[in-house]
PDB file as gemmi writes it, atoms N, CA and C in Angstrom:
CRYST1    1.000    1.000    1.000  90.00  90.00  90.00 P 1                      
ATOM      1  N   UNK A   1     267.162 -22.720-112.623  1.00  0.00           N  
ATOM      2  CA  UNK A   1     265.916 -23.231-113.189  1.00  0.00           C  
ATOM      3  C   UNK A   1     264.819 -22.203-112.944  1.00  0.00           C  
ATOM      4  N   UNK A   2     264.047 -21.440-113.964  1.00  0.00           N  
ATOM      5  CA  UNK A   2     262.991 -20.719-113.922  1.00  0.00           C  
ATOM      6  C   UNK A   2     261.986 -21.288-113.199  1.00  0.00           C  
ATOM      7  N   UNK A   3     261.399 -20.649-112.283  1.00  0.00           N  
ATOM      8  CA  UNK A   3     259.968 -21.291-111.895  1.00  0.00           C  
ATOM      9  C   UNK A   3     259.151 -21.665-113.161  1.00  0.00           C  
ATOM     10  N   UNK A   4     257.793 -22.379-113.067  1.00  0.00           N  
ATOM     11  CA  UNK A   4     257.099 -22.443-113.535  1.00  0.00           C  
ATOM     12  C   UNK A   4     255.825 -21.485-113.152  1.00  0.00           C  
ATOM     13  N   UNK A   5     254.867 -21.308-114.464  1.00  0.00           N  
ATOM     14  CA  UNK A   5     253.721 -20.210-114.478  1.00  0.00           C  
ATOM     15  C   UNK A   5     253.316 -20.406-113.286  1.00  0.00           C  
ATOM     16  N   UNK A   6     252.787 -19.979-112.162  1.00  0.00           N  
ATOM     17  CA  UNK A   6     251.329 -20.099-111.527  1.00  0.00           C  
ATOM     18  C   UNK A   6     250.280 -20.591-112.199  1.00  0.00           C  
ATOM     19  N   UNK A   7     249.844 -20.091-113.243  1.00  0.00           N  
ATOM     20  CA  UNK A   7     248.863 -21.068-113.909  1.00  0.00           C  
ATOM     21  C   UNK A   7     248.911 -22.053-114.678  1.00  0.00           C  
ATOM     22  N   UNK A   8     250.115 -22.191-114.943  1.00  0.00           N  
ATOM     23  CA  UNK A   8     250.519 -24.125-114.938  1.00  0.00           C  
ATOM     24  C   UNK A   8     250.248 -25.029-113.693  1.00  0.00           C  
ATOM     25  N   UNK A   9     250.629 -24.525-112.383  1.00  0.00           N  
ATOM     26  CA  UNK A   9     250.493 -24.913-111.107  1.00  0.00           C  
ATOM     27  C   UNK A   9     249.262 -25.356-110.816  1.00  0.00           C  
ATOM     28  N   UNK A  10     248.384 -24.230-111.083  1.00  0.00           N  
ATOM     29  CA  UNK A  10     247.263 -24.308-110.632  1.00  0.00           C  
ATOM     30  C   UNK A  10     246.126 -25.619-111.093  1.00  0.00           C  
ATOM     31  N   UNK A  11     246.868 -26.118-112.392  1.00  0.00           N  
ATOM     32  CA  UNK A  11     246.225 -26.917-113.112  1.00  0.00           C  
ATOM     33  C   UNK A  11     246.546 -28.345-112.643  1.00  0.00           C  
ATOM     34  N   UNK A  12     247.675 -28.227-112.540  1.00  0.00           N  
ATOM     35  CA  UNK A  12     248.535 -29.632-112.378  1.00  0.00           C  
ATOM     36  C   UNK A  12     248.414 -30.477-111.149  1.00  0.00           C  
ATOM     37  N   UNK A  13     248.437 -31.375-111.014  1.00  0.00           N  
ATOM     38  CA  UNK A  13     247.956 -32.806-109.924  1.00  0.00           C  
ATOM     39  C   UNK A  13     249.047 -33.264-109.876  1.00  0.00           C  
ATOM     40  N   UNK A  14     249.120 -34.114-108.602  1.00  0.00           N  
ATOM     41  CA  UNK A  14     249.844 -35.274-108.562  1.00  0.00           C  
ATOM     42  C   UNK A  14     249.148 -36.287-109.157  1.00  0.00           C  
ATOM     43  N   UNK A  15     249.515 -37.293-109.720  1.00  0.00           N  
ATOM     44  CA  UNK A  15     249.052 -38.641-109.750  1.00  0.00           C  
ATOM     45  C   UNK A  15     249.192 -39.885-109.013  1.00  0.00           C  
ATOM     46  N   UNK A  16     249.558 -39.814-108.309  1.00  0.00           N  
ATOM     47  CA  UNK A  16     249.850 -40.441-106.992  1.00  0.00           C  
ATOM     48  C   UNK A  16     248.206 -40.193-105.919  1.00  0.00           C  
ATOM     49  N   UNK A  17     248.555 -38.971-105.497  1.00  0.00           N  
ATOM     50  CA  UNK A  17     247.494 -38.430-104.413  1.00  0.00           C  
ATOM     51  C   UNK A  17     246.487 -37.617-104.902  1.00  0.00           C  
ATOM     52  N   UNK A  18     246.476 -36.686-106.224  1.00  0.00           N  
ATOM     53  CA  UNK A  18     245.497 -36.251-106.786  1.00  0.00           C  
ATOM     54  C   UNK A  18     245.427 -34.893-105.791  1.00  0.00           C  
ATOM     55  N   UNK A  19     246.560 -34.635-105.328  1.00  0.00           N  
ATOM     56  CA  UNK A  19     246.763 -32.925-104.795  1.00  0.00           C  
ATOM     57  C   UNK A  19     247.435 -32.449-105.894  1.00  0.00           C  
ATOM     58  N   UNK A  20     247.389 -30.701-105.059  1.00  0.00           N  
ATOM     59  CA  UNK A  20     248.453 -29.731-105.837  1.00  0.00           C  
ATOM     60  C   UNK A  20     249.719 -30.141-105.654  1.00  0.00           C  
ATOM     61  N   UNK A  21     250.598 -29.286-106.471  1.00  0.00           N  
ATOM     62  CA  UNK A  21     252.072 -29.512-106.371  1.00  0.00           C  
ATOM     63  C   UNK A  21     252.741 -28.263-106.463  1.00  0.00           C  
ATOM     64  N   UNK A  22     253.608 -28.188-105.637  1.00  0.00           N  
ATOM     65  CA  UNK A  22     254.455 -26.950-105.506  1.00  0.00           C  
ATOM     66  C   UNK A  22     255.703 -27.148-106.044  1.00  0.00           C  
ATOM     67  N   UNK A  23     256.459 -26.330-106.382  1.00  0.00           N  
ATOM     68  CA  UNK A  23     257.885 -25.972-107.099  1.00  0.00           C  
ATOM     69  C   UNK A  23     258.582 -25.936-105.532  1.00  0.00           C  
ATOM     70  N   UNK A  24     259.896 -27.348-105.397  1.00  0.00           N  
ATOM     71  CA  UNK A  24     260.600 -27.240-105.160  1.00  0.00           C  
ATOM     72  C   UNK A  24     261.998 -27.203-105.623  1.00  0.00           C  
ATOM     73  N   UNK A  25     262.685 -25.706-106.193  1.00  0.00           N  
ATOM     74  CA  UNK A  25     264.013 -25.855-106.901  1.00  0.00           C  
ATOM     75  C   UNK A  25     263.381 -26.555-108.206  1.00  0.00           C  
ATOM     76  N   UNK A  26     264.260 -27.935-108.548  1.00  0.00           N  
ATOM     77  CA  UNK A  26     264.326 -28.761-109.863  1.00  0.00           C  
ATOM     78  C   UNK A  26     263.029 -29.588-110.152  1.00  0.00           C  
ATOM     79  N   UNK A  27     262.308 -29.518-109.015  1.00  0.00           N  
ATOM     80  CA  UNK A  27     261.145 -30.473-108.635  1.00  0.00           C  
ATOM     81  C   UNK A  27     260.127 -30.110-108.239  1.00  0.00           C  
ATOM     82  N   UNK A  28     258.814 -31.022-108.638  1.00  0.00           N  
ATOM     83  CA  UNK A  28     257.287 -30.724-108.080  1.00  0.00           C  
ATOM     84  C   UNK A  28     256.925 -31.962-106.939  1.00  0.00           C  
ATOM     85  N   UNK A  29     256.602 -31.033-106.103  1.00  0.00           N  
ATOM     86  CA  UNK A  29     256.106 -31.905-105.091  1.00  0.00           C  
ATOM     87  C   UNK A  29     254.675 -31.780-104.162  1.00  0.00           C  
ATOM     88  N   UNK A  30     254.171 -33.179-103.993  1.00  0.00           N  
ATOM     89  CA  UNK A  30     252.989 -33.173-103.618  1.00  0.00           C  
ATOM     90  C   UNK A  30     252.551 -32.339-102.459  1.00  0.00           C  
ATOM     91  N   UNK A  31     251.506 -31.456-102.108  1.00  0.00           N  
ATOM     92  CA  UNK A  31     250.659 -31.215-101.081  1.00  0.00           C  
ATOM     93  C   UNK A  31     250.081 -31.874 -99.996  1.00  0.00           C  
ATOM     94  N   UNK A  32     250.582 -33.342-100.216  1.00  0.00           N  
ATOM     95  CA  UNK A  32     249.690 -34.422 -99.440  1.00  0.00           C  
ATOM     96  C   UNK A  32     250.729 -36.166 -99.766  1.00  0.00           C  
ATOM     97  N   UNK A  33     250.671 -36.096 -98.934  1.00  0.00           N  
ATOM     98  CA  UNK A  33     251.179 -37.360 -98.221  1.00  0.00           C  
ATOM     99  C   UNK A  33     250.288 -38.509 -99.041  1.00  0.00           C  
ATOM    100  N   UNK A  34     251.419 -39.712-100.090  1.00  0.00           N  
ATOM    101  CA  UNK A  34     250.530 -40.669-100.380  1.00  0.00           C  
ATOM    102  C   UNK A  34     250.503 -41.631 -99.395  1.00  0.00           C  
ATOM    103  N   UNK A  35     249.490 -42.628 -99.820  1.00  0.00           N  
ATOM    104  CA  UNK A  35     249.158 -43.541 -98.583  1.00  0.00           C  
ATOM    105  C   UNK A  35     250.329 -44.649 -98.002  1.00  0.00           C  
ATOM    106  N   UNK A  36     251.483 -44.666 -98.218  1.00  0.00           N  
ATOM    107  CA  UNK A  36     252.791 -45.456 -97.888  1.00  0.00           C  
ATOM    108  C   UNK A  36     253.836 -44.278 -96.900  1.00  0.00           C  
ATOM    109  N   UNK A  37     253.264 -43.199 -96.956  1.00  0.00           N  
ATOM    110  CA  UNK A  37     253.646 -41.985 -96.466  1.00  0.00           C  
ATOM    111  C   UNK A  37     254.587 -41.331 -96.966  1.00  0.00           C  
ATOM    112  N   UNK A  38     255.269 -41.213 -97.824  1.00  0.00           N  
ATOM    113  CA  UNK A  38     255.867 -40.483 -98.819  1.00  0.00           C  
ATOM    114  C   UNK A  38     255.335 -39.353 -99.354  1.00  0.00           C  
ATOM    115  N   UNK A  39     256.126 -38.246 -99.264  1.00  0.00           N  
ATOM    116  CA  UNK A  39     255.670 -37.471-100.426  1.00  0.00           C  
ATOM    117  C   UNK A  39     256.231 -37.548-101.491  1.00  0.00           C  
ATOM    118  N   UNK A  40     255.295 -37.897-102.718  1.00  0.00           N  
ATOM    119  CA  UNK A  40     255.928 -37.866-104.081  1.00  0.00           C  
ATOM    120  C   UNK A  40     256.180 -36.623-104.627  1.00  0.00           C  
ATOM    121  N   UNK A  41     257.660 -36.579-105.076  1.00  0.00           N  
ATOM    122  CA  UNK A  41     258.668 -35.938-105.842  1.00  0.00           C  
ATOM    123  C   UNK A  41     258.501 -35.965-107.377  1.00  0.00           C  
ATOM    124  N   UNK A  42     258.350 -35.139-108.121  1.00  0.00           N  
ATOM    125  CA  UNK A  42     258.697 -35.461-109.772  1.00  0.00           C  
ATOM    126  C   UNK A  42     259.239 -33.932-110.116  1.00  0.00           C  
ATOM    127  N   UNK A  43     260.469 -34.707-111.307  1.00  0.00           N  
ATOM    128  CA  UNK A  43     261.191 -33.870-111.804  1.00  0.00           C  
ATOM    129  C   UNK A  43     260.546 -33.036-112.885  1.00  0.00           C  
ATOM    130  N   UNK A  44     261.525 -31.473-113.177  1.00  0.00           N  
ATOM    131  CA  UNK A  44     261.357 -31.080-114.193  1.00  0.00           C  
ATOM    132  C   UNK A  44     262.820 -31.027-114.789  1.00  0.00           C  
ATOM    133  N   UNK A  45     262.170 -31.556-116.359  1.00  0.00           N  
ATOM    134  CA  UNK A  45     263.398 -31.636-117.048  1.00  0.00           C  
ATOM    135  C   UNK A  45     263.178 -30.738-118.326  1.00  0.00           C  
ATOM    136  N   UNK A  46     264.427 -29.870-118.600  1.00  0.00           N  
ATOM    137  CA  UNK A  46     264.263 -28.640-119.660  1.00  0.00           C  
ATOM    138  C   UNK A  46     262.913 -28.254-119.560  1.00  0.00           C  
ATOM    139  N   UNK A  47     262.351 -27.531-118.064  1.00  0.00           N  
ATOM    140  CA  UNK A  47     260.723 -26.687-117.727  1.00  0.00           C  
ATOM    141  C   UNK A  47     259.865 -27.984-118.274  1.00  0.00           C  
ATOM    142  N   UNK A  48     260.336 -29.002-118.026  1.00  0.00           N  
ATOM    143  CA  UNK A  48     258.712 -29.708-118.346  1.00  0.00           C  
ATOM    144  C   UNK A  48     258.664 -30.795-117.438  1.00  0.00           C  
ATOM    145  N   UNK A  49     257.372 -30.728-116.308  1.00  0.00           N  
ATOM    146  CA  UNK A  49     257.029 -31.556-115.359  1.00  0.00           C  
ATOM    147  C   UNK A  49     256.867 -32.734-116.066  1.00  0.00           C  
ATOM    148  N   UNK A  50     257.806 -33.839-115.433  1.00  0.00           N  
ATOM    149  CA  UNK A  50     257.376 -35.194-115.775  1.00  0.00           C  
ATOM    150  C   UNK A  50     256.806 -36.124-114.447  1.00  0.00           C  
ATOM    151  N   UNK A  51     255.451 -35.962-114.815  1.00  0.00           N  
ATOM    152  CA  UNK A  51     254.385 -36.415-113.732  1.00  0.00           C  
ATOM    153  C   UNK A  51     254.011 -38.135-113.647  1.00  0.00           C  
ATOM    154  N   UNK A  52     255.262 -38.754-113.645  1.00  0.00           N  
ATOM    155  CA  UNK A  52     254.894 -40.004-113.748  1.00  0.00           C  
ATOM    156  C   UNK A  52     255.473 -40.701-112.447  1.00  0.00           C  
ATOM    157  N   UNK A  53     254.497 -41.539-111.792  1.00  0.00           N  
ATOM    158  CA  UNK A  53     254.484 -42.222-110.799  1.00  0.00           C  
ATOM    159  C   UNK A  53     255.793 -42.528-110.324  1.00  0.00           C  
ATOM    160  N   UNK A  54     256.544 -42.849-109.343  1.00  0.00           N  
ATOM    161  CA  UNK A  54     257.878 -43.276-109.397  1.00  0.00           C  
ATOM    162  C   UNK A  54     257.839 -44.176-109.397  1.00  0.00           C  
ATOM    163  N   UNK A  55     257.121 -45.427-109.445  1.00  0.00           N  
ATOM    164  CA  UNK A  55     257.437 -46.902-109.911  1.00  0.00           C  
ATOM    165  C   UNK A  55     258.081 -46.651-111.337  1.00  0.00           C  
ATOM    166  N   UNK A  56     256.951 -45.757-111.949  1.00  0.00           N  
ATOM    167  CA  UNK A  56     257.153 -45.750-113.264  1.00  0.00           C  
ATOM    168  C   UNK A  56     258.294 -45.027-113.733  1.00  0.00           C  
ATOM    169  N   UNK A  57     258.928 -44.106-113.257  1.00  0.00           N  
ATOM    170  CA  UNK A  57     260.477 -44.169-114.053  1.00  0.00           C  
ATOM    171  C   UNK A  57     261.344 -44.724-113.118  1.00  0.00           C  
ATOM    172  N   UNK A  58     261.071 -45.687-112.228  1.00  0.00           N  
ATOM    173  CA  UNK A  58     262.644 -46.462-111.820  1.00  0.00           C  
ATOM    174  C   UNK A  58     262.182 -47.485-113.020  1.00  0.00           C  
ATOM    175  N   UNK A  59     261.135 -47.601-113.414  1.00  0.00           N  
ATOM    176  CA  UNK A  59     260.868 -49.119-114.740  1.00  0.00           C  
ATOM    177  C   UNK A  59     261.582 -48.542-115.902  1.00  0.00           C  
ATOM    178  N   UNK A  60     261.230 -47.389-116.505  1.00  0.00           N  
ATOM    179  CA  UNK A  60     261.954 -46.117-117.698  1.00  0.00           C  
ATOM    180  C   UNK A  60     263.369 -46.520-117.628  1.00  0.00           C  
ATOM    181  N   UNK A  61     263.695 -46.072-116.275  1.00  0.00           N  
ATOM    182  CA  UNK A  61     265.810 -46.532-115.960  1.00  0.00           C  
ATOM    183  C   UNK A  61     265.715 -47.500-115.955  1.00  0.00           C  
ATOM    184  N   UNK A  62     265.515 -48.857-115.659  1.00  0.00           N  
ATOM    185  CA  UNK A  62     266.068 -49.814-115.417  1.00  0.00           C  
ATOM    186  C   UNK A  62     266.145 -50.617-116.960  1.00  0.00           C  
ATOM    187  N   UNK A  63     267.223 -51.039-117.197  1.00  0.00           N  
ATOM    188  CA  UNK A  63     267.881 -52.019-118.409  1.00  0.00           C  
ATOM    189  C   UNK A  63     266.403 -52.785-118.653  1.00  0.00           C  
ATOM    190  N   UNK A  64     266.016 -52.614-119.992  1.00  0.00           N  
ATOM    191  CA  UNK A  64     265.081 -53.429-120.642  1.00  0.00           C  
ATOM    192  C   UNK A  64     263.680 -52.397-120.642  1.00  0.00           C  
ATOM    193  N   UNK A  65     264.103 -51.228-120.250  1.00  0.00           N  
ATOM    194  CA  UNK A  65     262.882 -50.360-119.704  1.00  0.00           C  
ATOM    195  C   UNK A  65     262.196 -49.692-120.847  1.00  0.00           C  
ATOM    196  N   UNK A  66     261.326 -49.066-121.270  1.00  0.00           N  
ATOM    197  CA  UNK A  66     261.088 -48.590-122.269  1.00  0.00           C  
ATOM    198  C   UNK A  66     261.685 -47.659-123.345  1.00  0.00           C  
ATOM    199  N   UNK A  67     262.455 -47.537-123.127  1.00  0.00           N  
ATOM    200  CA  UNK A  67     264.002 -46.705-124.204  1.00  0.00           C  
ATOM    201  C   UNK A  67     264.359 -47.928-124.837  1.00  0.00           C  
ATOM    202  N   UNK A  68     264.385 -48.970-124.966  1.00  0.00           N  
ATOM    203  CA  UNK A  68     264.299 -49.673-125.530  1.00  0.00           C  
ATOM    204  C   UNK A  68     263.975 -50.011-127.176  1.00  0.00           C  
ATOM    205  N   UNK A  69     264.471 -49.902-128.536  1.00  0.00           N  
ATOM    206  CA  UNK A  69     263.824 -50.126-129.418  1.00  0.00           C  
ATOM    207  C   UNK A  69     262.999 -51.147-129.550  1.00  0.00           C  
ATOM    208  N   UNK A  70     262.003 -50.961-130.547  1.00  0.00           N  
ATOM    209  CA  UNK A  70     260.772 -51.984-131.040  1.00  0.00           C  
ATOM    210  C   UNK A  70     261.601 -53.478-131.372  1.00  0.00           C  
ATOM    211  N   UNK A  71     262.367 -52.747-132.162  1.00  0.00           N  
ATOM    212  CA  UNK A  71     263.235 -54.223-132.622  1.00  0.00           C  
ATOM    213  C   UNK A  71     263.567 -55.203-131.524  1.00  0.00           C  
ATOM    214  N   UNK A  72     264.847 -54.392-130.429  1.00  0.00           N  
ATOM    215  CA  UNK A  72     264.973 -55.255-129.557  1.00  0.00           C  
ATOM    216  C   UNK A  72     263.669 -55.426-128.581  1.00  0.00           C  
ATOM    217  N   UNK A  73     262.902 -55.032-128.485  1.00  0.00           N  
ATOM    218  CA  UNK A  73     261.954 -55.578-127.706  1.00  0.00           C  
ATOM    219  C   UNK A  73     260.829 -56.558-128.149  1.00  0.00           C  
ATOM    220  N   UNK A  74     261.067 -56.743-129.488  1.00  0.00           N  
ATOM    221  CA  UNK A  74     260.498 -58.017-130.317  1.00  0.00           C  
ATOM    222  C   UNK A  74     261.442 -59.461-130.060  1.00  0.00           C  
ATOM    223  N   UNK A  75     262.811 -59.354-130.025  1.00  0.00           N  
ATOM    224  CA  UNK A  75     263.882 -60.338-130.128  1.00  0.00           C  
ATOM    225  C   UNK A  75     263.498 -60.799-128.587  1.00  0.00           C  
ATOM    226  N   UNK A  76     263.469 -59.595-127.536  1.00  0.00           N  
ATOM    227  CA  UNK A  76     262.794 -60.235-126.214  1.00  0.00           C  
ATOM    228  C   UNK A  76     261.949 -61.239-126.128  1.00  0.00           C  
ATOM    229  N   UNK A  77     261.230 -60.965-126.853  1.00  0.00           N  
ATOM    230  CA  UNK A  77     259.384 -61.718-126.727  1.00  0.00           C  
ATOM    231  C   UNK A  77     259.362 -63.559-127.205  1.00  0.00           C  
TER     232      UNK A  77                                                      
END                                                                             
């Protein structure tokens, strides 16, 4: 996996803690400890940081999650 620019880096936040994030290997990870004490982890997939909360993609994976079509998620409702 190529690093990413430095000046992609430089731009980019966590959303979690609202620090920097460093390139670990496959992953960006926070500068700062969120308040449950974790440091949040987010992947890059094919070079592109996906900066979303981790509540929010165990909800993405989990059956009924937003991959979901419109259709079936109307028949839900």
């Amino acid at each position: 996996m190529p690093n990413l620019s430095p000046s992609l880096l430089a731009v980019l936040r966590c959303p979690v803690t609202g620090s920097a994030l460093v390139q670990d290997g496959d992953s960006l990870v926070a500068t700062t400890r969120a308040k449950d004490g974790t440091t949040p982890r987010y992947a890059i997939e094919d070079g592109i940081p996906v900066l979303l909360a981790p509540e929010h993609t165990q909800a993405m994976a989990a059956p009924g999650g937003q991959h979901e079509s419109s259709t079936a998620q109307e028949q839900h409702a």
